[in-house]
DSSP file (Angstrom, degrees, kcal/mol; ACC not computed):
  #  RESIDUE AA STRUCTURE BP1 BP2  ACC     N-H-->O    O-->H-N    N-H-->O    O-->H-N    TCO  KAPPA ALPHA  PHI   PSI    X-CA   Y-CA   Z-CA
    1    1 A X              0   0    0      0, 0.0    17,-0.6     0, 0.0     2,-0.4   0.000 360.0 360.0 360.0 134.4    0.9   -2.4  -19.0
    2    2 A X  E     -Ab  17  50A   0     47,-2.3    49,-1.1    15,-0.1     2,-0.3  -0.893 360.0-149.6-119.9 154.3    3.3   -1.3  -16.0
    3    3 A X  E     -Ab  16  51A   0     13,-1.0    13,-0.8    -2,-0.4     2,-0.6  -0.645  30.7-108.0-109.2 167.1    3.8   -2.6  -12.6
    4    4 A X  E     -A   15   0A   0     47,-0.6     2,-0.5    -2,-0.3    11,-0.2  -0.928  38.2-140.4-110.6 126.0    4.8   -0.5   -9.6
    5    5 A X        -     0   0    0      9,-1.4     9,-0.2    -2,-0.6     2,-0.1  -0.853  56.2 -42.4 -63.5  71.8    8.8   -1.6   -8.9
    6    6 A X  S    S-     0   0    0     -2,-0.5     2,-0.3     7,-0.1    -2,-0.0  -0.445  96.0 -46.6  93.1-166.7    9.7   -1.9   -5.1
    7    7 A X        -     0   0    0     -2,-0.1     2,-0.8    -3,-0.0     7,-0.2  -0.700  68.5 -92.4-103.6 172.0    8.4    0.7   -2.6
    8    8 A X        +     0   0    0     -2,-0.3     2,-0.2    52,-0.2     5,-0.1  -0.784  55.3 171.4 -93.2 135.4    8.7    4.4   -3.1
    9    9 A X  B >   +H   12   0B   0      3,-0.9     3,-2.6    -2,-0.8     5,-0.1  -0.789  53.2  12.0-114.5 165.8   11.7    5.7   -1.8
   10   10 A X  T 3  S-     0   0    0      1,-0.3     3,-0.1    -2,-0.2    -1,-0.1   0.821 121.9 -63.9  45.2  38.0   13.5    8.6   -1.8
   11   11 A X  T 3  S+     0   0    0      1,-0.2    15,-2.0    14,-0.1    16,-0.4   0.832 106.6 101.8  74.5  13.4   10.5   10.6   -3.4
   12   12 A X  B <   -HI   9  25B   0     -3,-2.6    -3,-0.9    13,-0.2     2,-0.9  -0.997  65.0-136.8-152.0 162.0   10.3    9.1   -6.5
   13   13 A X        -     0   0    0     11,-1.5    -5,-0.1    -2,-0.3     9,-0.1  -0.693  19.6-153.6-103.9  73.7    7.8    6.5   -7.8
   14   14 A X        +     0   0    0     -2,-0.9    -9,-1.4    -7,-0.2     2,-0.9   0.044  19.5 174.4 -71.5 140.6    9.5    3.7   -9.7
   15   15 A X  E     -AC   4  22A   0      7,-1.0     7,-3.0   -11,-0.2     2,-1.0  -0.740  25.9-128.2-137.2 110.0    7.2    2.0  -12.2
   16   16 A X  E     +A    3   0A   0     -2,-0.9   -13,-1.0   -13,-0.8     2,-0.5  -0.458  32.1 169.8 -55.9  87.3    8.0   -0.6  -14.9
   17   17 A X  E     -A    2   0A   0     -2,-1.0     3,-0.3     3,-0.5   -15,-0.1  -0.838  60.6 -23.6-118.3 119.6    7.1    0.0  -18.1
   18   18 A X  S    S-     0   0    0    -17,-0.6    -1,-0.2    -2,-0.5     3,-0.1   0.975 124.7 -46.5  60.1  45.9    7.9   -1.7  -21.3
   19   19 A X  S    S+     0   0    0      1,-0.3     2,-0.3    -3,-0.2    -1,-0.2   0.819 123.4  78.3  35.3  47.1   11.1   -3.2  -19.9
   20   20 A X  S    S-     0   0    0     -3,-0.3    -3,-0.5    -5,-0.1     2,-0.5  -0.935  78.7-113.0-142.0-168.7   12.5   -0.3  -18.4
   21   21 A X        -     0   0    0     -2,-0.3     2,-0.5    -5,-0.2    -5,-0.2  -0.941  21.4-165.1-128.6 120.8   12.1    1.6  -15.3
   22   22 A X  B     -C   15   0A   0     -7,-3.0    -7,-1.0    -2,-0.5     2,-0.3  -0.932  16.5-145.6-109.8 133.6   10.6    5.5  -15.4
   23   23 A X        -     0   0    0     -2,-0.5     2,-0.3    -9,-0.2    -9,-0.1  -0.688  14.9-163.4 -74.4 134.4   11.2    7.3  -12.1
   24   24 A X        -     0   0    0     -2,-0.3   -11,-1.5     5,-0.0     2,-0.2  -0.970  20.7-123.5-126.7 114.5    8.3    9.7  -11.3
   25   25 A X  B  >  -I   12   0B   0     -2,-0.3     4,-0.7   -13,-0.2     3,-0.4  -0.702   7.5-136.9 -84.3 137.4    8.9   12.1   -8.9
   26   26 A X  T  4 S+     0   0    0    -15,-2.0    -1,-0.1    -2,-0.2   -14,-0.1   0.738 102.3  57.6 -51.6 -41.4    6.5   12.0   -6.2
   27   27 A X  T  4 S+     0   0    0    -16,-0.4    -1,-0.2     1,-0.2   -15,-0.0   0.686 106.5  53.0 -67.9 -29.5    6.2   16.1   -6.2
   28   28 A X  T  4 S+     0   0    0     -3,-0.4    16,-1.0    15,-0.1     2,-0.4   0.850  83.7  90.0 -69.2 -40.3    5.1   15.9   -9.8
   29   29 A X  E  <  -D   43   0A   0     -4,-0.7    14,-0.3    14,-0.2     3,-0.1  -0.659  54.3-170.9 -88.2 128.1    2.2   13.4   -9.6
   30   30 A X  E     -     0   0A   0     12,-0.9    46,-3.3    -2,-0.4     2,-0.4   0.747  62.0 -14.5 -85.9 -39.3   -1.1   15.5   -8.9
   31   31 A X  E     -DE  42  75A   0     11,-1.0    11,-1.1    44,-0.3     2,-0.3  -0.945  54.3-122.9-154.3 162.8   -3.6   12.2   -8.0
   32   32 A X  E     -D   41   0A   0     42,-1.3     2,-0.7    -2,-0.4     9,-0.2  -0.986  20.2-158.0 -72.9  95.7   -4.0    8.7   -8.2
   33   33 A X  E     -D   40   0A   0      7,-4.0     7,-1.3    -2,-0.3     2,-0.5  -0.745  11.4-148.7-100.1 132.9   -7.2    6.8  -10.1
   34   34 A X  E     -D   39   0A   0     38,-1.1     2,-0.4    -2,-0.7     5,-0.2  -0.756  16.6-176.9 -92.4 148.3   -8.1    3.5   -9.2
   35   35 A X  E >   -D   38   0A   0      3,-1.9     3,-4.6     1,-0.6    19,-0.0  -0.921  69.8 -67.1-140.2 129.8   -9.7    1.8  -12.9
   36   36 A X  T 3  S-     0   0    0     -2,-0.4     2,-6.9     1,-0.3    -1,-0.6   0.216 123.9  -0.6  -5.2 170.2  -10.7   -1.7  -11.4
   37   37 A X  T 3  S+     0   0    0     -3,-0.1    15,-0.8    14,-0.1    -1,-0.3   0.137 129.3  76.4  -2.2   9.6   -7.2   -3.5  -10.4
   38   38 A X  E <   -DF  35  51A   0     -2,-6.9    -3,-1.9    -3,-4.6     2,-0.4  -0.617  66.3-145.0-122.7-160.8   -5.3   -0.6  -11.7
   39   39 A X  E     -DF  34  50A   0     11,-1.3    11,-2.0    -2,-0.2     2,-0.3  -0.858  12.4-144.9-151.4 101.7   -4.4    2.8  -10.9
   40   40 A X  E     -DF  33  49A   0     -7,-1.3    -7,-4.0    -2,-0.4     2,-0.4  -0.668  22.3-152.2 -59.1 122.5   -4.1    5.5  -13.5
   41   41 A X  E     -DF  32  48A   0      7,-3.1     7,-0.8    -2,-0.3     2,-0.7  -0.946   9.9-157.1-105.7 109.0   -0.8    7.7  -11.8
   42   42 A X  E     +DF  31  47A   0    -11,-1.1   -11,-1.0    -2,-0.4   -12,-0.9  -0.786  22.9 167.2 -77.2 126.3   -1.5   11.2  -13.1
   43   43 A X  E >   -DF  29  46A   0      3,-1.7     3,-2.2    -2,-0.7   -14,-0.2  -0.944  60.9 -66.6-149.1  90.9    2.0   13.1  -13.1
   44   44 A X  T 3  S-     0   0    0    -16,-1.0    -1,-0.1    -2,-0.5    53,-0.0  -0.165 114.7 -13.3  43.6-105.1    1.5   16.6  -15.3
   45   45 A X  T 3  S+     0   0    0     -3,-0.1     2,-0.3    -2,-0.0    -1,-0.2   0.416 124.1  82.3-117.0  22.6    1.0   15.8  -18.7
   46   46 A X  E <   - F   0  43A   0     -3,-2.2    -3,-1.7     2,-0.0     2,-0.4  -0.750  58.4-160.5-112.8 176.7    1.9   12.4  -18.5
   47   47 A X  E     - F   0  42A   0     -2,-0.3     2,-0.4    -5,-0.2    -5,-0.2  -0.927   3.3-166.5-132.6 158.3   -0.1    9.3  -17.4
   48   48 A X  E     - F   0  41A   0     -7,-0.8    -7,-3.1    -2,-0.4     2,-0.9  -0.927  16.3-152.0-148.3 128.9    0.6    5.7  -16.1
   49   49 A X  E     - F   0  40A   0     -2,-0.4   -47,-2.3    -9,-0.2     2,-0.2  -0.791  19.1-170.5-117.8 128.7   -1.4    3.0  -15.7
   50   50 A X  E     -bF   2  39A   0    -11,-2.0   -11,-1.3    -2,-0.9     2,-0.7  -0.673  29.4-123.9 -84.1 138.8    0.2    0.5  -12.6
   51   51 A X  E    S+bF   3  38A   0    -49,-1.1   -47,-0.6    -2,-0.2   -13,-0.2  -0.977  77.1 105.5 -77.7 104.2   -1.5   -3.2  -12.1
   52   52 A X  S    S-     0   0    0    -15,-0.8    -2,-0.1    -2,-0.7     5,-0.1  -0.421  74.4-104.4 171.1 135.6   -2.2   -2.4   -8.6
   53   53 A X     >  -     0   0    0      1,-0.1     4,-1.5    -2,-0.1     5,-0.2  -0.002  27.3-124.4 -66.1 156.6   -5.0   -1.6   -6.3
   54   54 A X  H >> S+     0   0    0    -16,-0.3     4,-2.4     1,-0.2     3,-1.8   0.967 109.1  49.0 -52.8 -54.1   -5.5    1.8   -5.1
   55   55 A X  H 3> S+     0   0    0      1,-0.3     4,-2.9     2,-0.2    -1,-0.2   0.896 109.6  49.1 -66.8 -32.3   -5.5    0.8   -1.4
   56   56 A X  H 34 S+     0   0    0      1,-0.2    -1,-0.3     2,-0.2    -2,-0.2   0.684 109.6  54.8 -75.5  -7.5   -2.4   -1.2   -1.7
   57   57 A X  H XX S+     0   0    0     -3,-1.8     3,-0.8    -4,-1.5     4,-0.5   0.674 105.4  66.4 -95.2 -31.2   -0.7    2.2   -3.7
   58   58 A X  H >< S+     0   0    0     -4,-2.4     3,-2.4     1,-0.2     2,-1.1   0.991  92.9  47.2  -9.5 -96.3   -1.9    3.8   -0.5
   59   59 A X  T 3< S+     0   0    0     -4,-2.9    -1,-0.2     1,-0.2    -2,-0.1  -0.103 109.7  54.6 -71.5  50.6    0.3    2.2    2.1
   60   60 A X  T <4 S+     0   0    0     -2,-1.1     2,-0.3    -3,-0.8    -1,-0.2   0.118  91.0  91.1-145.5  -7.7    3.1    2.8    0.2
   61   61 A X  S << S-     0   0    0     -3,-2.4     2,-0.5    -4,-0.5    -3,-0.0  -0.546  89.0-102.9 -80.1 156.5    2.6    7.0   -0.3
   62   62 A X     >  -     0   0    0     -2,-0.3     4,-1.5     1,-0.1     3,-0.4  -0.770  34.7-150.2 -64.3 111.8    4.0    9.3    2.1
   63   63 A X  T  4 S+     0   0    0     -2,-0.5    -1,-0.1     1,-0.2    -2,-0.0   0.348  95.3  63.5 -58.7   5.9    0.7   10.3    4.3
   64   64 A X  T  4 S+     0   0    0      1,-0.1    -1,-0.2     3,-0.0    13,-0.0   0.920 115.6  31.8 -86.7 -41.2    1.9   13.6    5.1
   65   65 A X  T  4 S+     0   0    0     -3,-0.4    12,-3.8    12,-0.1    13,-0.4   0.832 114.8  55.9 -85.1 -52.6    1.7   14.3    1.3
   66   66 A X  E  <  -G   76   0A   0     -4,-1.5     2,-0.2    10,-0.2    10,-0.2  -0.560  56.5-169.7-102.9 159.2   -1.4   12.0   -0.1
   67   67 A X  E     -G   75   0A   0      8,-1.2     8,-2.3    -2,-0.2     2,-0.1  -0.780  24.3-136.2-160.2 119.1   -5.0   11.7    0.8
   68   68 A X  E     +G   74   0A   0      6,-0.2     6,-0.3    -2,-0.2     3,-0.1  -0.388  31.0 164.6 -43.9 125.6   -7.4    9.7    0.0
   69   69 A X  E     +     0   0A   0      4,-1.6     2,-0.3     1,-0.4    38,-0.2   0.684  65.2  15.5-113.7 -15.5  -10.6   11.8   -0.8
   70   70 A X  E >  S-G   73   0A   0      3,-2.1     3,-2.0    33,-0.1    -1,-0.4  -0.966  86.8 -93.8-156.4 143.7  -12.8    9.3   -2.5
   71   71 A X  T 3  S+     0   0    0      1,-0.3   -17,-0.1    -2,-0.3    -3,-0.0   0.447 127.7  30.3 -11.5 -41.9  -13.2    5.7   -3.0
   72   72 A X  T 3  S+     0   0    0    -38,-0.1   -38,-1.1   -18,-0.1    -1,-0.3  -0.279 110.7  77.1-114.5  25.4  -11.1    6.2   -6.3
   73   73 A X  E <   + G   0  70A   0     -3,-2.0    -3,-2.1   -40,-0.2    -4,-1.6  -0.891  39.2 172.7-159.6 115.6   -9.1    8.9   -5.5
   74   74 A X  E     - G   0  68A   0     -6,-0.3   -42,-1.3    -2,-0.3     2,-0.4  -0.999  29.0-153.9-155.5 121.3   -6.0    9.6   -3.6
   75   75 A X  E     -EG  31  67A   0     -8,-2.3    -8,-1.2    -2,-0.3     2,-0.7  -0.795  22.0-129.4-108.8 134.6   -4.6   13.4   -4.0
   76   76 A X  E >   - G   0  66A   0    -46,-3.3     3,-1.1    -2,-0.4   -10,-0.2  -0.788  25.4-160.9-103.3 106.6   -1.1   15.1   -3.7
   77   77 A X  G >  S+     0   0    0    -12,-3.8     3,-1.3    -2,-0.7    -1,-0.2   0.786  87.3  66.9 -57.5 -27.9   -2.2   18.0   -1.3
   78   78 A X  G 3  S+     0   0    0    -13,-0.4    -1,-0.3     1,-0.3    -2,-0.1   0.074 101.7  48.0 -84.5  25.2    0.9   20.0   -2.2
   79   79 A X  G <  S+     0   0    0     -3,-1.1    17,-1.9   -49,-0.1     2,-1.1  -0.218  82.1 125.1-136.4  22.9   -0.7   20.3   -6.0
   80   80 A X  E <   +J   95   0C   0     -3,-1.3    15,-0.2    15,-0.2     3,-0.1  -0.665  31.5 168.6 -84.5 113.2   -3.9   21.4   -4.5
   81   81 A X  E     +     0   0C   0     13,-1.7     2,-0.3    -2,-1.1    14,-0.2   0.977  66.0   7.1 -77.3 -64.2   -5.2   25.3   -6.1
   82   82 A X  E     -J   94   0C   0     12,-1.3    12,-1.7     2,-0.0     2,-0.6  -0.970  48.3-160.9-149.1 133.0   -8.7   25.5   -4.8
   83   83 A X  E     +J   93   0C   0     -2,-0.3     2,-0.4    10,-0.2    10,-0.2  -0.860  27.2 176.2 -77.1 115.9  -11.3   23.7   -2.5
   84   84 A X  E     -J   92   0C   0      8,-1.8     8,-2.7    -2,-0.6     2,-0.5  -0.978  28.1-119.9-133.7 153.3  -15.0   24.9   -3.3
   85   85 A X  E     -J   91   0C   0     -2,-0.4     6,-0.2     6,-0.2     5,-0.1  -0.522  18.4-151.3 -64.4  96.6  -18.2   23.6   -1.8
   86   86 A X        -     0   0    0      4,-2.6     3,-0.5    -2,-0.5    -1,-0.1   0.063  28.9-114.8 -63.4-155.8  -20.7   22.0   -4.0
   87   87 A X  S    S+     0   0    0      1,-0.1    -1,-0.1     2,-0.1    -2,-0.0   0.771 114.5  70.3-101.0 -31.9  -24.6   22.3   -2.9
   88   88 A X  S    S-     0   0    0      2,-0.1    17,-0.2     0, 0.0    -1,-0.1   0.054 123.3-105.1 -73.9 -11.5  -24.2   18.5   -2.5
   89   89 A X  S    S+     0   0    0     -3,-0.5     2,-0.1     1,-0.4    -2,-0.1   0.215  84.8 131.3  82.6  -4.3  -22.1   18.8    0.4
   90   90 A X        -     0   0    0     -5,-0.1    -4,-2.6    14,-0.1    -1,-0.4  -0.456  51.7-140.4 -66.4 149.3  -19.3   17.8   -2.0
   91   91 A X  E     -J   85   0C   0     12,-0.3    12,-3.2    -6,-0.2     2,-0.4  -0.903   7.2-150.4-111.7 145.6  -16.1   19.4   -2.5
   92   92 A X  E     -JK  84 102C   0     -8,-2.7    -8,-1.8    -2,-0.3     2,-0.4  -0.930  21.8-142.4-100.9 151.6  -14.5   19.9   -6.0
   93   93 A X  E     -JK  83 101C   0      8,-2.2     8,-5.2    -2,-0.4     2,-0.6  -0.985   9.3-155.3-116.4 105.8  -10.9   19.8   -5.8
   94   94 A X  E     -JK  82 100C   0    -12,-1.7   -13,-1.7    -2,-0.4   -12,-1.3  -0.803   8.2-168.8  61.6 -11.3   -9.1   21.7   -7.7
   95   95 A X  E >   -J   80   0C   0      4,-2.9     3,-9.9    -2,-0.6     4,-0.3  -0.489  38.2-105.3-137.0 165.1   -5.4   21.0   -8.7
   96   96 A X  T 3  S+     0   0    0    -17,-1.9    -1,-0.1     1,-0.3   -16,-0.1   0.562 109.8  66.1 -71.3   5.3   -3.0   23.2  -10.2
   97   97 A X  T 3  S-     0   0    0      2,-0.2    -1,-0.3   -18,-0.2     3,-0.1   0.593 117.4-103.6 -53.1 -25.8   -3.2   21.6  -13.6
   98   98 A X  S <  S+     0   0    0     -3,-9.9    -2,-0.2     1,-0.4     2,-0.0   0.263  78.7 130.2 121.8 -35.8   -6.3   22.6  -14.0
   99   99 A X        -     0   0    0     -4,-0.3    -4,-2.9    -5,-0.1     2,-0.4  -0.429  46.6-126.6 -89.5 160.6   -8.1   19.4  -13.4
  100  100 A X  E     +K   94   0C   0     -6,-0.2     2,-0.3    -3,-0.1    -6,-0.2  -0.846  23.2 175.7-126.5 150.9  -10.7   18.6  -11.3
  101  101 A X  E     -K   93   0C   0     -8,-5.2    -8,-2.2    -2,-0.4     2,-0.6  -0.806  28.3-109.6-124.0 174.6  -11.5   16.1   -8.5
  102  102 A X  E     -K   92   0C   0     -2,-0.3     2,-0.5   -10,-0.3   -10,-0.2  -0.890   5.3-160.5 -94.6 112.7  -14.0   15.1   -6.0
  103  103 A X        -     0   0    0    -12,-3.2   -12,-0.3    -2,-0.6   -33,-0.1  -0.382  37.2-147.5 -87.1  48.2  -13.7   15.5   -2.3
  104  104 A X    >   -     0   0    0     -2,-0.5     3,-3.3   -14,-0.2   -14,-0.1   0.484  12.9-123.3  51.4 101.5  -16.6   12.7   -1.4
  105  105 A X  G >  S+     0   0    0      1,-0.3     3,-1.2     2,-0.2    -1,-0.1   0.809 114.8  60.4 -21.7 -55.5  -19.0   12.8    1.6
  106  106 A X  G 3  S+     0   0    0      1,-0.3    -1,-0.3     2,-0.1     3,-0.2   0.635 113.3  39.1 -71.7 -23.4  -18.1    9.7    2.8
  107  107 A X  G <  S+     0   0    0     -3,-3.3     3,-0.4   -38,-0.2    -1,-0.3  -0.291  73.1 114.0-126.8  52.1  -14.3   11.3    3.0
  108  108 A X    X   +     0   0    0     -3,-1.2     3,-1.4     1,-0.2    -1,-0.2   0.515  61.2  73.1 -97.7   5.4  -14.9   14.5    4.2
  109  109 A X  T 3  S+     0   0    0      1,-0.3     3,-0.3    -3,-0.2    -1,-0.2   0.234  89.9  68.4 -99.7 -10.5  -13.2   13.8    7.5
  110  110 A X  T 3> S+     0   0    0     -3,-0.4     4,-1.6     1,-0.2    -1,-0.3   0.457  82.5  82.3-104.6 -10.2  -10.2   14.1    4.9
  111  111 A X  H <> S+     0   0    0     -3,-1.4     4,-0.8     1,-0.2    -2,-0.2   0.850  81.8  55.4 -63.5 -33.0  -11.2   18.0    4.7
  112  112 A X  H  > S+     0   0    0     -3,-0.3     4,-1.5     2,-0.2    -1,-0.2   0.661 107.4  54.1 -97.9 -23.8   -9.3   18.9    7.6
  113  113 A X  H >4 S+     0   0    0      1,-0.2     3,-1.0    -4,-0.2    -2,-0.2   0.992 107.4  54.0 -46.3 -71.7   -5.9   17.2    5.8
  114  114 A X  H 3< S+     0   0    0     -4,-1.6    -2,-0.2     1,-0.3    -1,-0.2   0.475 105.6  46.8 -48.7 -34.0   -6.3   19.1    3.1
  115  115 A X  H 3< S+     0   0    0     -4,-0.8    -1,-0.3    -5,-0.2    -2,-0.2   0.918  86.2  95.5 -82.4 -32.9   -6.4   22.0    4.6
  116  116 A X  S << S-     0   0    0     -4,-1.5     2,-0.4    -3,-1.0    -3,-0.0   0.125  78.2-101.6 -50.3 157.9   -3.2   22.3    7.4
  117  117 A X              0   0    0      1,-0.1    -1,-0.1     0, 0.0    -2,-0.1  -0.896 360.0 360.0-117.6 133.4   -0.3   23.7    6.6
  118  118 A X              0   0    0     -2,-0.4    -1,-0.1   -53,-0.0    -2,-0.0   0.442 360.0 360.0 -80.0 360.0    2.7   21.3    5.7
């Protein structure tokens, strides 16, 4: 199990794992998953799971960078590939891994983030 170390500064995400500390670069990690009181930090092809709620891993991201798009989901716009529309009024997201996420009705007010240019 790892804990999130301090706030993030200086672009990088310190996390405390197995009695060290791995620095994450902010620019690397694609998303955020909340799994019930934790957070999966997806970072290329590695993964980390933080004891800490999604909302409180919120207010400690950059907002220019991240956006929440769904309850469980919080997205590094600058790894974003492609937006397309499901039928559902949903958006699939994307992200330049390859993987895909869900842009959520309820957070479609989050479309307009996602789209500007940084």
């Amino acid at each position: 199990m790892s804990t999130l170390e301090g706030a993030v500064t200086s672009g990088r995400l310190p996390i405390k794992e197995s009695g060290r500390t791995v620095f994450v670069s902010l620019d690397e990690v694609e998303y955020f998953e909340a799994s019930g009181n934790y957070v999966r930090v997806h970072a290329g092809e590695a993964h980390y799971r933080v004891r800490e709620k999604l909302s409180t891993m919120e207010t400690r991201l950059p907002e220019r960078d991240f956006v929440r798009i769904h309850r469980s989901v919080i997205v590094n716009r600058n790894r974003i590939h492609e937006l397309r529309r499901s039928f559902s009024g949903k958006y699939l997201v994307t992200l330049v891994s390859g993987k895909q996420v869900t842009l959520s009705r309820s957070h479609r007010q989050q479309l307009s983030a996602l789209k500007e240019a940084y």
